[in-house]
N, C-alpha and C positions, 0 to 999 in steps of 0.2 A: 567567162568560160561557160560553154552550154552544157546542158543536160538533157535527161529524159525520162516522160515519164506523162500517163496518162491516167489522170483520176477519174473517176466514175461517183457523184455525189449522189446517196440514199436521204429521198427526202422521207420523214416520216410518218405514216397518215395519222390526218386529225382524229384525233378520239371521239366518236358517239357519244352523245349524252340523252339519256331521255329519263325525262320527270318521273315518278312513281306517283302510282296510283293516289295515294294522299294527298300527296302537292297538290295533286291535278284537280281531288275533289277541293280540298280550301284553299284554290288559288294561289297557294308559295308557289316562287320565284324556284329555275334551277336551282342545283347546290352550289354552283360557281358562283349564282348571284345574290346568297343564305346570308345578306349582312340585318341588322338590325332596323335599317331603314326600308330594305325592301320586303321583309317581312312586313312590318306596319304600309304599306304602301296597298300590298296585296290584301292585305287585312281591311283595307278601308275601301278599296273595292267591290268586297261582298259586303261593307258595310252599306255601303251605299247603292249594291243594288236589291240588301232587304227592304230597305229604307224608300225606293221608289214603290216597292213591291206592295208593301203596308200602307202607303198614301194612298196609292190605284185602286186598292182593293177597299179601305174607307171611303173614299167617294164613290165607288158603285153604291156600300152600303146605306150611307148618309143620303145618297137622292134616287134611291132604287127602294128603298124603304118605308113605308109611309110611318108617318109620324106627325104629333100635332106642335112641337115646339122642340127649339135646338137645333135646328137643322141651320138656320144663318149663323148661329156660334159656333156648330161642328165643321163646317166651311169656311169658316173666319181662321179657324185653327189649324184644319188642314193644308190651308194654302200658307199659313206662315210657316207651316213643316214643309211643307214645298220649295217656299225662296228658301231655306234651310239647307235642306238637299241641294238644288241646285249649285248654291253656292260652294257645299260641302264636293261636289261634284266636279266644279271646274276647278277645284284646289288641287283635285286629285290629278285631273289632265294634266294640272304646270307640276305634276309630281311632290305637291307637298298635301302635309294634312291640315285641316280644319283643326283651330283650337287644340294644337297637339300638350301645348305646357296647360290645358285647361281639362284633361280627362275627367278627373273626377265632378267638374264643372257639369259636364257634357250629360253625365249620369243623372245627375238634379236635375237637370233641364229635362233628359228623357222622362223621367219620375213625372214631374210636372208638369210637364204634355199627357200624358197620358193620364195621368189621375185626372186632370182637366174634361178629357174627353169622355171618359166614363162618367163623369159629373154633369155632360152636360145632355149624355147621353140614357142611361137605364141605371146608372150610377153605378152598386159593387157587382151588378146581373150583367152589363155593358158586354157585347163581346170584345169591347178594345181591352178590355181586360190582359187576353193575349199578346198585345202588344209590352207586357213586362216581360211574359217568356222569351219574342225574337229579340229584346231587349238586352237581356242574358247571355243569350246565346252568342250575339255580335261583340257583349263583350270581352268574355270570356275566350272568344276567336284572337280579338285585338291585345288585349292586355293580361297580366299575373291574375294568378286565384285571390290575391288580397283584393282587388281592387275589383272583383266580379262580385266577392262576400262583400263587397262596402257596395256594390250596386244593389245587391240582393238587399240591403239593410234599409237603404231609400226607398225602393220599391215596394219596401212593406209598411215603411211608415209612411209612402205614399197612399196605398191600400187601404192600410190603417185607420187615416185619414179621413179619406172619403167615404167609409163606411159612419164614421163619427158623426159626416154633416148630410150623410141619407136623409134622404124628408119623412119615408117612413121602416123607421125601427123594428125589423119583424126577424122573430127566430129564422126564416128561411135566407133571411140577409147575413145574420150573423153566423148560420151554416155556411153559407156562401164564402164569407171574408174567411172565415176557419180553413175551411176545405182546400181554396184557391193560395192561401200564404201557403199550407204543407205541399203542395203542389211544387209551388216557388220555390219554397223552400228543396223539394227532392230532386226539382231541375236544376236548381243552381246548382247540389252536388254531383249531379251524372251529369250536365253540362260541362262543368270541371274537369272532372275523372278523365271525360271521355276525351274532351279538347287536349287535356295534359297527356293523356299515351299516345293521341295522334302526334302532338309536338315534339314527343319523347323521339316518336318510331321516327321523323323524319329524319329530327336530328343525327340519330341511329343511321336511317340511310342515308344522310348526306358524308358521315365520315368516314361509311363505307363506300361511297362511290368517290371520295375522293383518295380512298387506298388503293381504289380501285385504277383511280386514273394514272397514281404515282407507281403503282406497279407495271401496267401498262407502259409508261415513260418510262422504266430501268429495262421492261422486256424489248423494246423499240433501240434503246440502247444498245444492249448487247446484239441486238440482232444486227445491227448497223456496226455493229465493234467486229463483230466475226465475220461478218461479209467483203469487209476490208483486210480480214485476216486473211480470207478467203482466196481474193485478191491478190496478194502478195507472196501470197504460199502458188499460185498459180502462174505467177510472174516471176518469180526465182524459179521454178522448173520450167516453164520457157529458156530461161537462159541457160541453166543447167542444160539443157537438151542442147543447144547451140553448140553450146562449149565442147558436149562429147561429140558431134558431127563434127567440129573443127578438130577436133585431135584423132578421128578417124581418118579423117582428110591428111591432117598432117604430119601422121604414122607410114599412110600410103606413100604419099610422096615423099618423104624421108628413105621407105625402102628403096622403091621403082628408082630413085636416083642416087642412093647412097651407093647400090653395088658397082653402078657401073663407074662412078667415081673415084671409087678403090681401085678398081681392074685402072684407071688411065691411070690413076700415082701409081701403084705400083711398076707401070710400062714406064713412065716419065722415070723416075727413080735408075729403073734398069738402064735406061738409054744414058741416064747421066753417067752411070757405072763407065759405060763401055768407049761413051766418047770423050776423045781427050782436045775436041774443039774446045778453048777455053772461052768463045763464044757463043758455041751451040749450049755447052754447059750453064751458061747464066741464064740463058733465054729455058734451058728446060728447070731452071731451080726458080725462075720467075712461075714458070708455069704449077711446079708445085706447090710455091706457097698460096695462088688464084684456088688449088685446088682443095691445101688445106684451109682455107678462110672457107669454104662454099660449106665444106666438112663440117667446120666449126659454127657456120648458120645452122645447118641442118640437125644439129646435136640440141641447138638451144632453141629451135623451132619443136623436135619432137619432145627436150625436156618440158616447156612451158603448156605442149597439149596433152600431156596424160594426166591421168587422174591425182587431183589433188592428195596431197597427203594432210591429212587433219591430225595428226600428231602434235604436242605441245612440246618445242625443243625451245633451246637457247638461240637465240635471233640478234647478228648484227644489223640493228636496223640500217646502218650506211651499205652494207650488203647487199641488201634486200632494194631500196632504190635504184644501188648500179646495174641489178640482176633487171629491172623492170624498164631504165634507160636502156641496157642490151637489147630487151624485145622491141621498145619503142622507134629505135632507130629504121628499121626495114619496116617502118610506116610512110606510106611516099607524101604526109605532110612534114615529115620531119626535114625535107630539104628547106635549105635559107633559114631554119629557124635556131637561136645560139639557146644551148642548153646552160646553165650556170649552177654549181652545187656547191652551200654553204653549211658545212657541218658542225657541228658541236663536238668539242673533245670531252664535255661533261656526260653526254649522251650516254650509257651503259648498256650492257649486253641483256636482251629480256626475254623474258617466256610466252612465247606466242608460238600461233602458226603461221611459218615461214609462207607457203604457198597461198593463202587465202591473203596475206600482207602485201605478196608480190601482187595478186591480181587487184589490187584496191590500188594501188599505187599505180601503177600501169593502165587505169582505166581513168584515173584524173589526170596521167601526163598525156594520154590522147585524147580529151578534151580538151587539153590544153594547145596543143598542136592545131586540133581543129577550129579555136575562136582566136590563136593568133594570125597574122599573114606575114612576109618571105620577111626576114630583117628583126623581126620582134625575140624577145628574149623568155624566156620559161626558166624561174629560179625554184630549187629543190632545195631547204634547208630545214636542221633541227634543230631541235634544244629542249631543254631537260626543264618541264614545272614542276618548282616545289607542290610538296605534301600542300594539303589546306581542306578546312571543315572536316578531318575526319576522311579524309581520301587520301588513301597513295600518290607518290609522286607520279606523274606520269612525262614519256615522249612525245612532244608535240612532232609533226612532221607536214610541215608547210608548205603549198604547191603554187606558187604567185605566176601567172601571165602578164601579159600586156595586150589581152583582146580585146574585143569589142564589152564585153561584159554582158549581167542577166540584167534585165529589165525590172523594176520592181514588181510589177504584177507576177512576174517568172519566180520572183528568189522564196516566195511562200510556199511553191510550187514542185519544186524542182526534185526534191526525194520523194514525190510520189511516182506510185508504178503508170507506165506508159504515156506519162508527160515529156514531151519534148519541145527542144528550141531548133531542132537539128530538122532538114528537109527528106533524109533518108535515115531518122535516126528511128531507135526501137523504143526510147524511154524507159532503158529498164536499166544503164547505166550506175547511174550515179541510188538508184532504189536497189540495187545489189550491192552495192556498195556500202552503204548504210546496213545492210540484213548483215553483211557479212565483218562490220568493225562492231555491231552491237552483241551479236547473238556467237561469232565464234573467237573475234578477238578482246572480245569485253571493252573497250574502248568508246568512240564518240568520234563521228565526223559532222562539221558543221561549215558551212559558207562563212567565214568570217569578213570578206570585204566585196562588193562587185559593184564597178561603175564603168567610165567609158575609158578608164585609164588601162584599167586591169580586173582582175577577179584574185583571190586567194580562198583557197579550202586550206581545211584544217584537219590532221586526223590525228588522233591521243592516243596513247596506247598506256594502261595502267605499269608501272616496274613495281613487279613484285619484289 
């Protein structure tokens, strides 16, 4: 059995995403890609381009600098910090990190490069000194405040240290190591502080731009929900509109030919009166009853085109089928085609609306008519489903063909508006049809079977 009916799909656009300011300066990862690895990923990144940063700038100073000793040991060291980096460098490329289960490792080792370097250099006056701050700072980027105070703690008893094996012990040394630890010390905690409300705020902004983007997705939603409302409400007054042009049409012509068909029964009538040919009299009582049959079209032609009555009455649904075979018949595919109707005596009498019932049913027996050919049969039958889960019992009312059938790509299809299988069809068929069993007879229509045998719909109507 075909249909009709023409969807229009709302794709929804991608969402924008752009970093914040934060991210951007400490290189986090979008919020879509905020997992725990790619923070640390991004985080060794900047470590790693301090880390070149600090080599570059030591070897300007190591051989830019005059000096009379240490210069082949501060180059010996530098370049082992180099294959360091590097290697730390191409880990980063294949996406992992250097020594990641060895962090605290990593901190003793900084410690001990660098107290090295200042030792081999001006000792606790050294400007490598500084390299305990970017020290700090890279770790407290990468890792927890515990693990930045356990750097801080190395760093000092690296410090500490190397002030100890000074060659010469002089108060301006020991001002120095003083001065340089509270130093350390007051970076570690604004290095902290500060990395912690940056990590805080982004956090902050990442689960506001992710409310952001799930709100965005429920607004894209509805907007796609009511556009198809939209649709549909646009597509039922299409046909509404149809519907009153055809009952303007077929009020006209009900009058234009009704009078003068009264004026010839009444003449036929009189003439039968006066003659007493008992031949002319058959042939004029043939001719009356031609003219009450045309009468009796033109009654259930103008009934079926005026405005529906939306009134809730008591409804024999066997009625209501006969009332919609009546219209179906002066369909000119209903020639050669055998109608069959199997009823239920279980069936009862229900609360619906009569007219809105007739047009649902009359609009799946002319599909039906239209996807069989001459000789095929179209079976009408009901019957009565029990109550179940808490539902009223309802009337099934079952429309079986023997057409060609819908295609499977078609049967997903087919209650949407202005989708059609039909070559001069409207597609608004069988999506009117559904507007008007859900929304005015409370009910359910559904395809229940379609191949190349046949098709079968289905339409329920709850019994109060």
């Amino acid at each position: 059995m075909t249909s009709e009916i023409s969807a229009s799909t709302v794709r929804p656009p991608v969402p924008s995403r752009k970093p914040s300011l934060w991210r951007n300066l400490l290189g986090l990862p979008r919020a879509a890609a905020l997992d725990p690895a790619g923070r640390e990923l991004q985080a060794e990144s900047i470590t790693i381009r301090i880390r070149w940063f600090g080599l570059c700038v030591g070897y300007l100073y190591v051989n830019l600098v005059t000096r009379e000793t240490g210069q082949p040991e501060l180059n010996a060291m530098l370049t082992l910090g180099t294959i360091y980096a590097l290697m730390d460098t191409l880990a980063s490329f294949r996406g992992r990190i250097l020594l990641s289960d060895y962090r605290i490792g990593i901190s003793m080792m900084e410690a001990l490069f660098i107290g090295l370097l200042c030792f081999f250099d001006q000792g606790v006056g050294s400007p490598f000194r500084f390299y305990y701050f970017l020290s700090l700072l890279v770790c407290a980027i990468r890792h927890s405040p515990a693990l930045t105070f356990s750097t801080f703690a190395l760093h000092s008893i690296s410090y500490i240290v190397l002030g100890m094996f000074a060659a010469n012990k002089t108060p301006d040394e020991a001002v120095t190591v003083l001065l340089t630890l509270v130093f350390l010390g007051w970076a570690a905690w604004a290095i902290i502080a500060l990395t912690g409300l940056l990590k805080s705020a982004d956090q902050r902004l990442s689960k506001l731009n992710l409310e952001l983007r799930q709100n965005q997705q429920q607004l894209e939603q509805r907007i796609t929900r009511r556009t198809k409302e939209l649709q549909e409400s646009q597509a039922l007054l299409v046909q509404q509109e149809k519907q009153a042009a055809f009952g303007l049409l077929a009020a006209g012509i009900a009058h234009e030919v009704g009078n003068p068909l009264a004026s010839i029964s009444s003449l036929v009538q009189m003439l039968s009166r006066r003659n007493q040919d008992e031949y002319v009299r058959e042939r004029l009582q043939m001719v009356d009853g031609q003219l009450t049959r045309i009468q009796k079209t033109l009654r259930e032609l103008v009934g079926f085109s005026r405005p529906t009555n939306q009134q809730v009455s008591s409804v024999d649904i066997h009625s209501a089928i006969n009332d919609a075979l009546n219209i179906a018949k002066y369909y000119k595919r209903w020639k050669g085609k055998h109608v069959e109707t199997q009823y239920s005596t279980e069936v009862p009498t229900i609360r619906t609306v009569y007219d809105q019932l007739v047009q649902v049913l009359l609009n799946l027996i002319l599909n039906a008519l239209d996807a069989t050919e001459e000789g095929a049969t179209i079976t009408l039958s009901t019957q009565l489903l029990p109550a179940k889960d808490g539902q009223s019992a309802q009337v099934a009312i079952l429309v079986r063909d023997e057409g060609h059938g819908i295609s499977d790509t078609s049967q997903s299809q087919i209650f949407q508006p202005y989708f059609t299988t039909k070559e001069t069809g409207t597609g608004l068929g069988l999506f009117v049809c559904r507007q008007l069993v859900r929304q005015t007879l409370r009910g359910e229509i559904s395809l229940l079977s379609s191949s190349s045998a046949g098709t079968t719909f289905q339409v329920s109507v709850p019994v109060e």
